[in-house]
Steps between C-alpha positions, in 0.01 A plus 500: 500500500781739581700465233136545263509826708797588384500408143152684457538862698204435574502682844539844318163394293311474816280792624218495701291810635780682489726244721890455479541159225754357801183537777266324173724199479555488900074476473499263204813239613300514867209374326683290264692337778228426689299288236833341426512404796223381586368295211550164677223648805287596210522203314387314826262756578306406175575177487686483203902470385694777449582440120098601471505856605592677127616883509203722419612904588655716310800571761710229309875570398450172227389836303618841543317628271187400662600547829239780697312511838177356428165378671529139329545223746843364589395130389292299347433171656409165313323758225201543729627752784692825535745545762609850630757465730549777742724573820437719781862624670386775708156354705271637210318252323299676205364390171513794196168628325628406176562192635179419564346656169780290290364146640170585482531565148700211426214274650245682274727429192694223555277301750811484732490630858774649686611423852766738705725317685660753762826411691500744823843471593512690742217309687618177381159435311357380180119632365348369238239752346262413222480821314321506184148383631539782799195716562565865460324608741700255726782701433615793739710694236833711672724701348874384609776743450753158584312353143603779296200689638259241314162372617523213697324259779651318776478135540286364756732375792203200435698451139798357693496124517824402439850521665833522313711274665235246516405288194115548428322241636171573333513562108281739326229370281 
């Protein structure tokens, strides 16, 4: 990954609401590094092997040229689920608007829902949060400057099933 870095200056191609491209990539590698990571957990977590959860986003350095923040999913799961990974450092545990708006459209189009799986690692916590069937008016909208000063809402401490140093013992259906 470094050396794709590297080779691709991509760092001074990053921007983001007006952000510094070094303090982009620190956000994207945290993110990246986290689903890395924990791809085994969320294999178990959904019962299925590793070698079935495809790329989906468009945060991938396979493509340069392509590469953009986006609201698409991380992953896509045996062809039948979306996947955004996300990872909580700081005690906050939010979910963006556009987000939300992405996987409900994708379920309209594509007949695929999406589920958000949050690592809180501060917390040491997993949530799993079904997004793209969620009732709006479910939905306490905030405005977080920490999110780039997008909307957001804050997952449920209910959400939080799962620990990350223990192996789920209960697979999501």
């Amino acid at each position: 990954m470094f050396s794709k870095i590297v080779e691709t200056h991509i760092i001074y191609k990053l921007n983001n609401q007006g952000r510094r491209p070094e303090e982009v990539c620190f956000s994207w590698m945290r993110g990246f590094l986290v689903a890395e990571f924990f791809k085994d957990f969320i294999a178990c977590l959904f019962g299925t092997q590793k070698e079935t959860i495809k790329f989906f986003g468009g945060d991938n350095f396979e493509n340069t040229e392509s590469f953009k923040r986006s609201p698409k999913a991380d992953f896509l799961l045996d062809n039948h689920l979306l996947l955004e990974v996300q990872s909580g450092f700081q005690g906050i545990n939010d979910i963006k608007e556009h987000k939300v708006l992405e996987a409900k459209r994708r379920l309209i189009t594509d007949k695929i829902p999406t589920i958000v799986v949050h690592f809180d690692l501060f917390n040491g916590q997993v949530a799993c949060v079904e997004i793209s069937k969620i009732k709006d008016n479910d939905l306490n909208w905030i405005t977080r400057q920490q999110m780039e000063g997008q909307s957001v809402f804050n997952i449920s401490q209910n959400f939080f099933d799962y620990k990350i140093t223990e192996i789920p013992n209960k697979p999501l259906s």
